[in-house]
Structures are given as structure tokens and as C-alpha cells.
C-alpha positions in Angstrom: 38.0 7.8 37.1 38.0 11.4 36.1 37.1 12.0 32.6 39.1 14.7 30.9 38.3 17.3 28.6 34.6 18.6 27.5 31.0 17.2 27.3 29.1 17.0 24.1 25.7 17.9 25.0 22.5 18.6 22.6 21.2 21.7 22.7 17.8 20.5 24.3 19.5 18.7 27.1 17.5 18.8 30.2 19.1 21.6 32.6 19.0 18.8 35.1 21.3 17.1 32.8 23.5 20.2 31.8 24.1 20.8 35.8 26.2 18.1 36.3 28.9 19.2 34.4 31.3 22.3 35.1 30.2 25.4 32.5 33.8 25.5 31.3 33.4 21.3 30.5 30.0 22.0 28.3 30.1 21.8 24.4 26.4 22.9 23.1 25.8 21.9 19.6 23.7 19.6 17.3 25.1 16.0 17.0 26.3 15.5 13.4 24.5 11.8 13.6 21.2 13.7 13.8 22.2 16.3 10.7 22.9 12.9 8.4 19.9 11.4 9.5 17.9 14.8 8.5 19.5 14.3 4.6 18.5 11.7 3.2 20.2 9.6 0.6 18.5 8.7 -2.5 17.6 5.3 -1.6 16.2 6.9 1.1 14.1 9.5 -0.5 13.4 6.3 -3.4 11.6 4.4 -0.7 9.8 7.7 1.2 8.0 8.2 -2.3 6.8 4.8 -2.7 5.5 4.6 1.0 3.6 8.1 0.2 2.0 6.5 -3.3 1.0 3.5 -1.1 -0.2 5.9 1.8 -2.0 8.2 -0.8 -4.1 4.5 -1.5 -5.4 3.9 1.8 -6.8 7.6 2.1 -8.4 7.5 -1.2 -9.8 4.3 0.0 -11.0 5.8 3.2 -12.5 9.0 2.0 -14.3 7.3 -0.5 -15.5 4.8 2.0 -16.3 7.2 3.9 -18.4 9.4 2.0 -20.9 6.8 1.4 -21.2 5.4 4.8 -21.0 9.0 6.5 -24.7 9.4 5.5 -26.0 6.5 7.1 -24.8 8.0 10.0 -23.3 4.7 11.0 -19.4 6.0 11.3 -17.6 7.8 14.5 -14.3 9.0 15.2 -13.1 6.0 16.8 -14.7 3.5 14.2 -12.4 5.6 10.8 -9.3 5.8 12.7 -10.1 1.7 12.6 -11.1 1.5 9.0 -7.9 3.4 7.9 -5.3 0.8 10.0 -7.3 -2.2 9.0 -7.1 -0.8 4.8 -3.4 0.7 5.7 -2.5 -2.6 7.2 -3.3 -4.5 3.8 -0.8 -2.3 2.0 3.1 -4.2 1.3 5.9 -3.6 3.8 3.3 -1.8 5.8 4.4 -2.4 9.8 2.4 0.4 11.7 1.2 3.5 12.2 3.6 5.9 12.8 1.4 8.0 15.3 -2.2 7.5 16.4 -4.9 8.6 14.2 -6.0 11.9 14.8 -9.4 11.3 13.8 -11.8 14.1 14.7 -14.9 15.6 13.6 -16.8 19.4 14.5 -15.5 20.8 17.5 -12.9 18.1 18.5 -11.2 19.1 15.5 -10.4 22.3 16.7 -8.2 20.7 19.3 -4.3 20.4 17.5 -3.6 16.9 19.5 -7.3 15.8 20.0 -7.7 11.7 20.3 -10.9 10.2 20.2 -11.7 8.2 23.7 -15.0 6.4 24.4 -16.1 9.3 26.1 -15.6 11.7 23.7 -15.9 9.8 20.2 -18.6 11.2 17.9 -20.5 10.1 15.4 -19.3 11.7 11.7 -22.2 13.5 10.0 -22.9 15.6 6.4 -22.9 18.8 9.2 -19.6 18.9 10.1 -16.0 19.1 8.9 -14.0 16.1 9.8 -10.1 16.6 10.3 -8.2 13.2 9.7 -3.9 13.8 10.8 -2.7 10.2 9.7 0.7 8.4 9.1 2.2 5.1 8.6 5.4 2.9 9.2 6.4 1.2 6.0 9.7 -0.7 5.2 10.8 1.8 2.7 9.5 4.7 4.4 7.5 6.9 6.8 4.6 8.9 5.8 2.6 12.0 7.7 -0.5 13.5 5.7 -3.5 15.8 7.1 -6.4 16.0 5.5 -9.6 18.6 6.5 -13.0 17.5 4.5 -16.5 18.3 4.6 -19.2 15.7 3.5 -22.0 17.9 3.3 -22.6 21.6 2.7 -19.6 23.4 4.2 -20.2 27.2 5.0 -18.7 30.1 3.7 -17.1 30.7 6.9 -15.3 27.5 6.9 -14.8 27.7 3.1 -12.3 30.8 3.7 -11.1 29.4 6.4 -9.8 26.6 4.6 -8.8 28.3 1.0 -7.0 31.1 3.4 -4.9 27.9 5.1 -4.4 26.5 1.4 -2.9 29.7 0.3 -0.6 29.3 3.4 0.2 25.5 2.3 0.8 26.5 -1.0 3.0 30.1 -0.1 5.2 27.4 1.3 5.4 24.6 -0.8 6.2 26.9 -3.6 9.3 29.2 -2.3 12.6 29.5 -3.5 15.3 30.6 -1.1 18.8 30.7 -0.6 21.2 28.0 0.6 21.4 28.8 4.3 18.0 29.4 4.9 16.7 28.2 8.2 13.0 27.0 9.0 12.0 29.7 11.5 12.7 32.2 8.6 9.9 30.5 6.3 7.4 30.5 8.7 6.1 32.9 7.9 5.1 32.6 4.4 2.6 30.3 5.7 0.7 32.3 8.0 0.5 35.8 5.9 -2.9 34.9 4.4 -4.5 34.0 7.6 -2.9 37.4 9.5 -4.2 39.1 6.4 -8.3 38.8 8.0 -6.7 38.5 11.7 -6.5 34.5 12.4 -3.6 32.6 13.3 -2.7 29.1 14.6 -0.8 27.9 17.7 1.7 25.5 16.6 4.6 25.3 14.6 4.6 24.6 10.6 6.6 22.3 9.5 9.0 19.1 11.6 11.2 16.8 10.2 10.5 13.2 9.2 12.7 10.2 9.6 13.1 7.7 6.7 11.7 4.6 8.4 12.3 6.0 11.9 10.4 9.0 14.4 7.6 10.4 12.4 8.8 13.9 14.3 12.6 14.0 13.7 15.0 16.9 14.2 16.8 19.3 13.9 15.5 20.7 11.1 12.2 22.1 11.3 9.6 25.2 10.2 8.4 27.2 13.0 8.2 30.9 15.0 10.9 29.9 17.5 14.3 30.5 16.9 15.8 27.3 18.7 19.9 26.6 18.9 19.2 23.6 17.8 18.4 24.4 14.5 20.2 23.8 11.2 20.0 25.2 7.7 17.8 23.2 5.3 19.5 21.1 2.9 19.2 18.9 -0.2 17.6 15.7 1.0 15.8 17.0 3.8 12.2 15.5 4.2 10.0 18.1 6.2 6.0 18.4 6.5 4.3 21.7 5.6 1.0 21.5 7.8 -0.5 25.2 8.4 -3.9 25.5 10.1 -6.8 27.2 11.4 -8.8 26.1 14.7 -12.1 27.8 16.1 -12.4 26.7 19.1 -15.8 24.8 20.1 -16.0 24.6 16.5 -14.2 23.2 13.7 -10.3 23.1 12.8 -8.6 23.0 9.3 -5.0 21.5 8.7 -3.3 20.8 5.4 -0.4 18.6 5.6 2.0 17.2 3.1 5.7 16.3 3.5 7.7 17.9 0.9 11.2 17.3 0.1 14.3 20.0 -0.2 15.7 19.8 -3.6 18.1 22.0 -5.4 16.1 25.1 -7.6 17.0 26.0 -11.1 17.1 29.7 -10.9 17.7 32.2 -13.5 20.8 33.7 -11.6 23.1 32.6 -8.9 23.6 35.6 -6.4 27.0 35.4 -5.3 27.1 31.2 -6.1 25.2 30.7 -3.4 23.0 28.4 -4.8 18.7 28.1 -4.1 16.1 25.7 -2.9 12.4 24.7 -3.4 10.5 22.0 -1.7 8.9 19.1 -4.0 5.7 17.4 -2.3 6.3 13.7 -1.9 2.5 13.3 0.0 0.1 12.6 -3.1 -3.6 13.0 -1.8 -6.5 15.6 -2.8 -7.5 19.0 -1.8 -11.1 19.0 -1.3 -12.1 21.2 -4.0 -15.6 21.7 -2.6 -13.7 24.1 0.2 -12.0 25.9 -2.2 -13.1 29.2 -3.0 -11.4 30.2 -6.2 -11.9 33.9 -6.2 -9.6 34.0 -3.4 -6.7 31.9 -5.0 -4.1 33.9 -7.0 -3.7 32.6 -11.1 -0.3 30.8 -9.4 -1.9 28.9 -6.5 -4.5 27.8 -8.9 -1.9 26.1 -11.3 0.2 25.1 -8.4 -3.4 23.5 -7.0 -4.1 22.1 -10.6 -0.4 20.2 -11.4 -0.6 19.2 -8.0 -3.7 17.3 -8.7 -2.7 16.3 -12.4 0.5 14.5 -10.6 -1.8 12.6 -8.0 -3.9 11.2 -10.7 -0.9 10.5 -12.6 1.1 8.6 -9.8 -1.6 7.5 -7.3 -4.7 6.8 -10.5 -2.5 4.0 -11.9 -1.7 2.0 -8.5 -5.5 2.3 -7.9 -6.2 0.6 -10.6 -3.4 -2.0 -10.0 -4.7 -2.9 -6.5 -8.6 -2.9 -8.3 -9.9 -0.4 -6.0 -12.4 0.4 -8.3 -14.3 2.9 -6.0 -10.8 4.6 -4.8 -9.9 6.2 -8.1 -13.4 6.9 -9.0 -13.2 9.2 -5.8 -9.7 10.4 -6.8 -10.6 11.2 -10.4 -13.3 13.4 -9.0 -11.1 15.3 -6.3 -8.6 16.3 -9.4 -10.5 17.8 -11.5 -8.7 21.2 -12.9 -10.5 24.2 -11.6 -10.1 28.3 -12.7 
């Protein structure tokens, strides 16, 4: 039978798709199911926290694991992405991973998507800086945290590299702006301190995470592209803040949290319109040892500092709960206040 009135279509329909209905029959627009998915109720947003405390665990675990067996030159690429899913997979309510482990070391890290194959897996050394993109699938929550670390001597090259990617995470993490405010207008905040010495990255900033569901979820997002797709940030919305740097044949830098859209207490209220921050909800180190202070600003340095006095605070304690004895040694270490 012939179906009357108009098609509601997504914006990112294929054209394929869009062709088979008249022009005059199309209605373009984002699906109101996928804007209350993006904005998340506070069960929700309860649950997301306690998945990111138990996910902050397994990394600690890891990266202290790590940096005594990375010495004996006995780890590769393949062989952590393992280690992390067998000590993610002893964590409560955990179910999987929520992508596969982007586990890369020295030049394969300067590849955004890189997956370590038995052709390509390399063995971890003190030489080279090893890039670890993680997440998991937890009952109450799903998590997406990058991580860029060096186990030896890094150089100054790759120290600036990283502090200059930092400032970006941080630029970021720490605005306020109006209600209203779409992603692709943010971007840039993240980039400045890399375009300030000429370097850039090829990928977009910042996607939205699902609550138990698609570790990439729409239709929020922080990126160049202006997309029709795209809706204002809200309250509620969960969203990862991942800027980068990748030298190609090299080494690559990422920093990735997901932070969470909450409501800003500002001073004044231009016009009522009301102003947001983002809140971190991921609760894992910086590695100080790539940090070079001199170029962080008095504000990034205590943004750096409470940052690391909140993952002791919230991730020490469950440490010590579980008895990982060696984890919170290493996270005690990787929080100490610099500046």
C-alpha cells in the first residue's frame, strides 16, 4: 500500500537510502531517541563513575605491571593488550571490552587505529613510547581511556610533544561556555598549543559515549566538521576529550578521558542563558616524567595537580580494597604534586 505523508530519515542516511524516497517526502533531522540516549540520567552517570574507578584499577594494575616486566624485555604489543583483558576481566560486572585494545609501541603508535597482528606485534622496550587506547563493557557503565607512557628515558622532543597535547587536554577539559554550544566550536581549544609550534592531528577530539551501550555514540561530538547531525551539548552528556600528536615512522601521543557536561557556576548569567564545564569521570595518571613544567601555565599545573589529588583520593582507596599492593604504590607515585 502507499504510505502517506513524509520519511523520517537521519541525517547520515546513506544516499542510496535517501534516493528512494521523493525530495518533497524527506524529513532530515536527528532522532529524538538518540538525543535521550546522549543525556544521561543520574543512575546513569552513578554507574559510568563506578565503571571508570574500577577501569582506573586495571590500568594502574597494568602500568605497574608493566613497568617491571618491560625491562626484561619479555612483553609485546599483543602479549599487554592480553594482560589488561585478563586483569579487566577479574573486575565486578565486568562483560567485555568495549573496543579492541589499541596496544602499540614506537612507530605503530603513530598510526590513530593501529592493531597489533602477528606480523606486526613488537616487543615493548625502555626506548620507546608505548600508546595504550583501552575501554571496557561493565554492567553499570562503559569506559574509554588513552594513555601515552614512556618506560625509559623519553626525549625532549617527545617530552613537548606530549606536554603541548596535555595543554590541549587540559584547554578542554577546563572551559566554560554557553548553553548552546556545539562540539565543532570547541575544537579548537584543544589544538591551539600544538598550531602554536606548527603540528596538528588528523582526527576529531572528542565522541560521545553510551551508558552500557556503543563506546562511539552520537550525536553529540567534538570535532573540525560541522555535521547536520550535530546537537548542542547538554547536562548529562558523557563525551571523551582525546587530543593527539603522531610522527609518523615514529612515535604518537594521545590523552584521553571522558568527561561529563555539568552545569557551571558562573559569576554572571549573560542574558540567563546559563553555562557549562566538563567534569572528568576517567581517573588514571598523567605520566609526569613527560611533563615539562616550564611549558605549563600556573592553571594547567593546578588543574594537573587536583586532577591527580582526586585519583589518589577515589582510585587509592579501591586499591587498597582489592589488595593490589603494587597498583597504588605505582599510583601514589604518578600523583605526586609538581610546580
Amino acid at each position: 500500500d502507499q504510505v502517506e505523508g513524509k520519511f523520517w530519515i537521519s541525517p547520515k542516511c546513506s544516499v542510496a537510502l535517501t534516493q528512494c524516497v521523493e525530495k518533497t517526502r524527506l524529513f532530515a533531522q536527528t532522532s529524538p531517541v538518540a538525543v535521550m540516549k546522549a543525556v544521561k540520567n543520574d543512575t546513569e552517570i552513578q554507574g559510568m563513575r563506578s565503571a571508570h574507578i574500577k577501569d582506573a584499577v586495571t590500568l594502574c594494575e597494568l602500568f605497574s605491571w608493566l613497568e617491571k616486566q618491560i625491562p626484561t624485555g619479555s612483553v609485546t604489543e599483543i602479549s599487554a593488550a592480553d594482560k589488561l583483558e585478563q586483569i579487566k576481566g577479574e573486575q565486578e560486572d565486568f562483560i567485555s571490552l568495549s573496543f579492541a585494545t589499541i596496544s602499540s609501541t614506537g612507530p605503530n603508535a603513530a598510526i590513530i587505529h593501529y592493531k597489533p597482528t602477528e606480523e606486526s606485534d613488537t616487543v615493548l622496550s625502555t626506548d620507546e613510547i608505548y600508546l595504550c587506547d583501552s575501554g571496557g563493557q561493565y554492567k553499570d557503565g562503559t569506559t574509554d581511556v588513552t594513555r601515552t607512557i614512556h618506560f625509559g628515558s623519553p626525549s625532549n622532543h617527545e617530552k613537548e610533544c606530549y606536554t603541548r597535547v596535555l595543554k590541549g587536554h587540559i584547554a578542554l577539559a577546563s572551559i566554560i561556555f554557553p548553553n548552546e554550544t556545539k562540539g565543532h566550536m570547541l575544537d579548537t581549544l584543544a589544538r591551539t598549543s600544538l598550531w602554536e609550534v606548527g603540528l596538528d592531528y588528523a582526527h576529531g577530539t572528542g565522541h560521545g559515549v553510551g551508558a552500557f551501550l556503543n563506546v562511539h555514540e552520537g550525536p553529540c561530538g567534538i570535532s573540525p566538521r560541522v555535521s547536520a547531525a550535530e546537537i548542542p551539548l547538554e547536562a548529562g552528556m558523557i563525551l571523551s576529550d582525546e587530543p593527539g600528536y603522531y610522527e609518523d615512522g615514529k612515535f604518537g601521543v594521545r590523552i584521553e578521558n571522558l568527561v561529563l557536561v555539568v552545569k557551571a557556576e558562573t559569576k554572571f548569567n549573560f542574558r540567563n542563558k546559563g553555562f557549562l564545564t566538563f567534569e572528568p569521570i576517567t581517573l588514571v595518571p598523567m605520566q609526569l616524567k613527560m611533563v615539562v613544567p616550564s611549558l605549563l601555565t600556573e592553571k594547567e599545573i593546578s588543574w594537573l595537580n587536583e586532577y591527580h589529588t582526586q585519583c589518589r583520593e577515589v582510585v587509592g582507596p579501591e586499591l587498597k580494597r582489592q589488595g593490589k599492593k603494587e597498583a597504588y604504590e605505582w599510583l601514589m607515585k604518578e600523583t605526586q604534586s609538581i610546580g
